[in-house]
C-alpha positions as CSV (number, residue, x, y, z in Angstrom):
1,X,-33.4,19.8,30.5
2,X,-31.5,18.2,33.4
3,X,-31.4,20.5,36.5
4,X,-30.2,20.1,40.0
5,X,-32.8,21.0,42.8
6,X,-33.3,21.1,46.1
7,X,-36.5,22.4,47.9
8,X,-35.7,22.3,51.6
9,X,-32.4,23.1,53.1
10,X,-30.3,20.5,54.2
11,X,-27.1,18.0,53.7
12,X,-26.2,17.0,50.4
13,X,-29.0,14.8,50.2
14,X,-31.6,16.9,49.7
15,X,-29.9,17.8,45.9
16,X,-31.8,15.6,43.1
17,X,-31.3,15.8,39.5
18,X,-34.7,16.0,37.8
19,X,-36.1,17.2,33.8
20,X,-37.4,21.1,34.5
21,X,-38.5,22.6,31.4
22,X,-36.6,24.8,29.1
23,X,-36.2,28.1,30.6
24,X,-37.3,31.7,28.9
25,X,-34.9,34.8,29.1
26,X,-36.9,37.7,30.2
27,X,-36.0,41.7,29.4
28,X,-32.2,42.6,30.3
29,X,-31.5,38.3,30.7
30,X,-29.7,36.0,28.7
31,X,-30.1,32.0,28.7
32,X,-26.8,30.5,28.6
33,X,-26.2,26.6,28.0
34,X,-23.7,25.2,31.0
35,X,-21.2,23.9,30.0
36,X,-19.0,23.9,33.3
37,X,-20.0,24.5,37.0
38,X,-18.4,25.9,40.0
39,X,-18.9,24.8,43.2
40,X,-17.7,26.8,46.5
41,X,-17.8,27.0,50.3
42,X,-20.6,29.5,49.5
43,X,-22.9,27.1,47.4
44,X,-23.1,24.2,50.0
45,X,-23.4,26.6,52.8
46,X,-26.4,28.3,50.9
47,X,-28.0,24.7,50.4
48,X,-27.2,24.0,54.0
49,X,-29.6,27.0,55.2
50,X,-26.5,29.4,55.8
51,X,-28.2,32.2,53.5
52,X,-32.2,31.4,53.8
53,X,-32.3,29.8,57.5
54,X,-34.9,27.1,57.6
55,X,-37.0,28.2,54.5
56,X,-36.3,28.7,50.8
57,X,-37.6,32.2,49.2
58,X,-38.5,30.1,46.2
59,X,-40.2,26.4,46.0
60,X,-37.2,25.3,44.5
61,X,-33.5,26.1,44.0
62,X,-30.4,24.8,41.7
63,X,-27.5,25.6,43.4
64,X,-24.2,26.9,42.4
65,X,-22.9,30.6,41.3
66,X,-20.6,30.2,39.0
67,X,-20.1,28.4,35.3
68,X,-19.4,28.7,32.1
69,X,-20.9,28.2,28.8
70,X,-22.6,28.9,25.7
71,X,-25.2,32.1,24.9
72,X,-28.3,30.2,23.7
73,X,-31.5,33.5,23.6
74,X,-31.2,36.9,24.4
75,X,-34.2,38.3,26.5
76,X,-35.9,42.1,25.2
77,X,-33.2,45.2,25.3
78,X,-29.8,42.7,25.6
79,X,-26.7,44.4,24.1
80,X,-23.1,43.2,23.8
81,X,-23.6,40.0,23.7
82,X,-24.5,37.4,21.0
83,X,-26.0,34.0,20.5
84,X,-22.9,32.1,20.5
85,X,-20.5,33.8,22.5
86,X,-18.7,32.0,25.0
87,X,-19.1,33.8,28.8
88,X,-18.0,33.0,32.0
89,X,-21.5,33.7,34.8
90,X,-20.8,35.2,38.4
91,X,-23.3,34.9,41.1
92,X,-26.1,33.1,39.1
93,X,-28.3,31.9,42.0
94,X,-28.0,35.3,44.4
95,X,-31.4,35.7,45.1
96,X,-32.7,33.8,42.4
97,X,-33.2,30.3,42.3
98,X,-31.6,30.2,38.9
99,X,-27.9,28.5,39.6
100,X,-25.7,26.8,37.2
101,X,-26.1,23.0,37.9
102,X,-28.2,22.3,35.1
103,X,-28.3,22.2,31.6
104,X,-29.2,25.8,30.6
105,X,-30.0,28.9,33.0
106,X,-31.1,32.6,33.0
107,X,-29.2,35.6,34.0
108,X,-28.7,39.2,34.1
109,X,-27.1,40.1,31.1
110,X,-24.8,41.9,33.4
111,X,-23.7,38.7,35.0
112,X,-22.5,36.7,31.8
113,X,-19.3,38.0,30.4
114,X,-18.0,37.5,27.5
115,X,-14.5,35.2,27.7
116,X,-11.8,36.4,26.2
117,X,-11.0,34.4,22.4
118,X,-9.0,31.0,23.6
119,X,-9.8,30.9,27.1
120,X,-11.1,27.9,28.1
121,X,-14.5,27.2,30.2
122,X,-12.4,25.4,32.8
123,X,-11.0,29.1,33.6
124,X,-14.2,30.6,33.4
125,X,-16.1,28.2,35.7
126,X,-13.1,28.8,38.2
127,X,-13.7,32.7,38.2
128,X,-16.9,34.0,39.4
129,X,-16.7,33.9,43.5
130,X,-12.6,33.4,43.9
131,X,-11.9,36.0,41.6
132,X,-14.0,38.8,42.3
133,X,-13.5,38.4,46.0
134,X,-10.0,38.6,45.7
135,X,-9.9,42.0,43.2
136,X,-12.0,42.9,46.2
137,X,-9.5,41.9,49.1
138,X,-6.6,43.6,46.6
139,X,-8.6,46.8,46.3
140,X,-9.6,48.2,49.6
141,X,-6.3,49.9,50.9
142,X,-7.3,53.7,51.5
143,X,-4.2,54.7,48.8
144,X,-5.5,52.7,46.5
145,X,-5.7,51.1,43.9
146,X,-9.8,51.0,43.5
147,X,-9.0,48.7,40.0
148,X,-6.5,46.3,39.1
149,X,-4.1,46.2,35.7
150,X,-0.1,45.8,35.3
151,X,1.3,48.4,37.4
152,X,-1.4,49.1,40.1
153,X,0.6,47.3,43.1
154,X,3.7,48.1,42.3
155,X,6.0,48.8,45.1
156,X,3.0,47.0,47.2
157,X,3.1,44.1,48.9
158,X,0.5,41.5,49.7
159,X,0.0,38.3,52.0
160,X,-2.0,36.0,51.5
161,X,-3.4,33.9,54.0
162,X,-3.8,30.2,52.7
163,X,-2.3,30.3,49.3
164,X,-3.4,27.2,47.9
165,X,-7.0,27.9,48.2
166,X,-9.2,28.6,45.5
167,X,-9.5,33.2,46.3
168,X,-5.5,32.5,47.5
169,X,-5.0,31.1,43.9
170,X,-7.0,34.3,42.3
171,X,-5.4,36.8,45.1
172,X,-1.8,35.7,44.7
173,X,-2.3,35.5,40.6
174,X,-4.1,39.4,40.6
175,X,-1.7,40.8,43.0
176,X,1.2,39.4,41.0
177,X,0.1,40.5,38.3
178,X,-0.8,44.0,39.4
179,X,3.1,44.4,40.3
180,X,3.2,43.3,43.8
181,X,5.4,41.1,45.4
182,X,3.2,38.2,47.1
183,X,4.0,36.5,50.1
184,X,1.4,33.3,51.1
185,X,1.3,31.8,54.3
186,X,0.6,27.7,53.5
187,X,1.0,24.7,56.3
188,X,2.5,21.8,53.9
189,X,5.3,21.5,51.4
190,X,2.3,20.7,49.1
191,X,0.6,23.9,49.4
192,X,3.7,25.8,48.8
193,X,4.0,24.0,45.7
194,X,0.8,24.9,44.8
195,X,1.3,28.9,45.6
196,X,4.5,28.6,43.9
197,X,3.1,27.5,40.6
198,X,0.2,29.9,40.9
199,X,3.2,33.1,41.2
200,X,3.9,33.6,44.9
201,X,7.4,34.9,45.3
202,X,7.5,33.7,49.1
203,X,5.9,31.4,51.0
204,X,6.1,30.6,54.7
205,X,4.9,27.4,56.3
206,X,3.1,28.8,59.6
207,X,3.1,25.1,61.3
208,X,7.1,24.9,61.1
209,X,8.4,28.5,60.9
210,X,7.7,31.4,63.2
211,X,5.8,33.3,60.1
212,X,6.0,36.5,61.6
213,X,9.8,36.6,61.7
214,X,9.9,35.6,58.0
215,X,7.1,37.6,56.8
216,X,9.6,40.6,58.3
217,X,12.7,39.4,57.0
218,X,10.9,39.6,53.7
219,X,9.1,42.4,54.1
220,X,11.1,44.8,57.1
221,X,8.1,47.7,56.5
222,X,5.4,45.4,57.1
223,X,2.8,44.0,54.3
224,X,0.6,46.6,52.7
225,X,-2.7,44.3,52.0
226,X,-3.7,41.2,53.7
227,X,-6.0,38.3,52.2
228,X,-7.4,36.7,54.9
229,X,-9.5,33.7,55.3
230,X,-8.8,33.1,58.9
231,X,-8.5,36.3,61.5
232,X,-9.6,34.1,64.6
233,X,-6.9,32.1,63.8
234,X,-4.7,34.8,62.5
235,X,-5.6,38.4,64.2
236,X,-1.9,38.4,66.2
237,X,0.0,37.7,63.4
238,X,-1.4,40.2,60.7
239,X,-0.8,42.9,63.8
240,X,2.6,41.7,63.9
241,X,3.4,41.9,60.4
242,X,0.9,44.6,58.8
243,X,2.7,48.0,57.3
244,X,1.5,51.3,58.3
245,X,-1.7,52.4,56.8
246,X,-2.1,48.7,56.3
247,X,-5.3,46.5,55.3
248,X,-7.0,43.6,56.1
249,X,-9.7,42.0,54.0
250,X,-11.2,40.0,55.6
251,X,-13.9,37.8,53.3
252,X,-14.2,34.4,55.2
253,X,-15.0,32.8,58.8
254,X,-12.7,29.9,59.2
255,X,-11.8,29.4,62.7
256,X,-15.3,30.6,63.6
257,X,-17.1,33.5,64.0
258,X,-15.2,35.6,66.5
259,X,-12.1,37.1,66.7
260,X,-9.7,39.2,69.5
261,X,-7.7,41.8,68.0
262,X,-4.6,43.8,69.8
263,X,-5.6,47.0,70.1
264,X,-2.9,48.9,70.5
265,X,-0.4,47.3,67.6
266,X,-3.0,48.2,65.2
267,X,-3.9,51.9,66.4
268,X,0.4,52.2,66.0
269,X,0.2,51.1,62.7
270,X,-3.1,53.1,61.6
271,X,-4.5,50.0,61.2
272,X,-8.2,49.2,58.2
273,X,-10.0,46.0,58.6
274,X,-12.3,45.3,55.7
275,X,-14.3,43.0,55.5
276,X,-16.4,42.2,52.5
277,X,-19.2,39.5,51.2
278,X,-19.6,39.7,47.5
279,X,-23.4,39.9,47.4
280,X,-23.7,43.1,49.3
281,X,-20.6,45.2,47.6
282,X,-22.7,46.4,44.8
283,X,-22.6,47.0,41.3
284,X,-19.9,49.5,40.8
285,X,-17.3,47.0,42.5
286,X,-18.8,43.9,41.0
287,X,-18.4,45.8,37.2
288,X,-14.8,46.7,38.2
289,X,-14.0,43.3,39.3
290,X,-15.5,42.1,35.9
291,X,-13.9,43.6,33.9
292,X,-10.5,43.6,35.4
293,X,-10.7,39.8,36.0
294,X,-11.4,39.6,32.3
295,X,-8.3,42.2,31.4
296,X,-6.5,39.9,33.1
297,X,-7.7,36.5,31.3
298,X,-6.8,38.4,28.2
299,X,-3.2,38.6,29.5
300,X,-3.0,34.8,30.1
301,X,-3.4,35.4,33.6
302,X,-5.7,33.0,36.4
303,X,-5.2,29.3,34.3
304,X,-6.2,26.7,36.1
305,X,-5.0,22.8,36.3
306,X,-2.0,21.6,39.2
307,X,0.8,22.9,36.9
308,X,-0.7,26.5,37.1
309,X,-1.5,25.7,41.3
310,X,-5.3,24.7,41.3
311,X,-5.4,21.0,40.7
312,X,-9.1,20.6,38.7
313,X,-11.2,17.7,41.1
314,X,-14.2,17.0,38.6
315,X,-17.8,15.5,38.7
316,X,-20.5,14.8,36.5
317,X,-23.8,16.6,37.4
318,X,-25.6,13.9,38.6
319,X,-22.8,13.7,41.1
320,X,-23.8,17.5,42.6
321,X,-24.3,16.0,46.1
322,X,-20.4,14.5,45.9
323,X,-18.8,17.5,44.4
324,X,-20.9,19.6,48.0
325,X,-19.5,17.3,49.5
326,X,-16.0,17.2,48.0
327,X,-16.0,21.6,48.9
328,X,-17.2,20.7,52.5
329,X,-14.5,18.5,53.4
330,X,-11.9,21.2,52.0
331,X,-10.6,19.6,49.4
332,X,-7.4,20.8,47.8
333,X,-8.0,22.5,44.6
334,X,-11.2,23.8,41.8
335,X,-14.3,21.8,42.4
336,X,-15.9,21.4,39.0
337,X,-19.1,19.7,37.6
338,X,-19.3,19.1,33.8
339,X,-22.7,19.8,32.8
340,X,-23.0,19.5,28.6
341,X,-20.4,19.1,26.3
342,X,-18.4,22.0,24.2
């Protein structure tokens, strides 16, 4: 099979596409045949020696947690899931070298779920990482809700920072439909097309408006949960506009790795920061977000493509190294690789 390696950490250049042999499902795994991969900030900041430093814990790694495919063999003691069935796989190459840019991998049965009848592999390749980090960010408030369904955020409402982004997308799709109005932040006319199509009911253009008078005019009590990408860049304004009993989840470092927060606004206000990583959560949150991300796919909800607000940017998989790159440089929209054929 063709598989995507690298061996050493480094730029782009250190991914080759080479023939591996098949690989064997072991007890509790399942071999699924890619048909789409994923690609996120994660991925090329793994390759990059972000997660293993300056040496690999295996001689060799294909990169990239998320995809979608095919079921091809069931390893000893599998249940629930079929040769055949069509899955969507989350966190495929977290501590194991066993990612989705190649041809067929090997997972925890766990981690390959079943898509929902009609859902497309473009969706489920686009879950995985976004998804589960934003049921995450939309599920940490200390009133609740720990799980996410029509209803749960009614009467709540959410902001989220950078609304065209791929967890934006997820967040602002999960929170509306959870019930809650959704207000994204956004810095081009663009973008807030983009958050518009994906369900924001506001969105505020923090270059040209003064976002914390908005955000109040829209919400006078203050926003209830916060997305955030950015709290170097954003730790005043979340003070200014975060409700009582508010949160902040907090699940990138953009702007860098240290942030100043106001003190006394957020002790007023009774004020969480969470922040969370989705390899250390554990299981219990990672099986919540699973299955509600699903619930929700069965409801039509999270399509992808620029009319739903994630414009699709594809490659083929001996292009790995450009589509890295393509994630590096921030560009607008789902970074896909198409990896075998339907």
């Amino acid at each position: 099979m063709r598989s995507v390696v690298y061996t050493k950490p480094g730029d782009s250049s250190v991914l080759t596409l080479e023939e591996r042999p098949l690989p064997e499902p072991g007890p509790g795994e399942v071999r699924v045949r890619v048909v789409v991969s994923g690609v996120n900030p994660t991925d090329w900041k793994a390759r990059a020696g972000g997660t293993y430093g300056d040496g690999l814990p295996f001689p060799e790694i294909t990169p990239n947690q998320d995809g979608a495919g095919v079921v091809d063999a069931l390893g000893e003691g599998v249940e629930g899931l079929s040769v055949g069935d069509h899955v969507w796989l989350y966190m495929a190459a977290a501590s194991r070298p066993t990612g989705t840019a190649q041809e067929y991998t090997v997972v925890p049965a766990a981690q390959a779920v079943r898509l929902p009848d009609g859902t497309g592999f473009d969706i489920g390749a686009s879950l995985g990482v976004p998804a589960m980090t934003a049921h995450r960010a939309l599920t940490t408030h200390e009133h609740g809700p720990s799980r996410l369904a029509p209803g749960a955020l009614t009467g709540r409402t959410v902001l989220v920072a950078g609304g065209a982004g791929a967890v934006g997308h997820a967040a602002i799709q999960l929170a509306r439909w959870a019930g809650a109005t959704v207000i994204t932040t956004i810095s081009s006319d663009a973008k807030a097309a983009l958050a518009t199509a994906a369900g924001a009911h506001h969105t505020v253009n923090y270059r040209s408006e003064d976002a914390a008078t908005r955000i109040r005019d829209i919400a006078p009590d203050g926003v209830d949960i916060v997305v955030e990408v950015s709290i170097p860049q954003n730790a005043g304004l979340v003070a200014e506009v975060l409700a009582n009993h508010g949160v902040v989840s907090i699940y990138a470092n953009n702007g860098g790795d240290d942030a100043t927060l106001p003190i006394r606004p957020n002790m007023g206000i009774n004020a969480r920061y969470q922040f969370l990583l989705l390899y250390t959560i554990g299981d219990d949150a990672l099986r919540a977000a699973a299955e509600d991300v699903t619930a929700a796919l069965r409801d039509g909800v999270l399509p992808v493509g620029e009319a739903a607000g994630l414009p699709l940017v594809r490659f083929a998989l001996e292009e790995t190294a450009a589509a890295h790159d393509a994630v590096e440089s921030d560009t607008v929209g789902k970074v896909l690789i198409d990896v075998t054929t339907e």
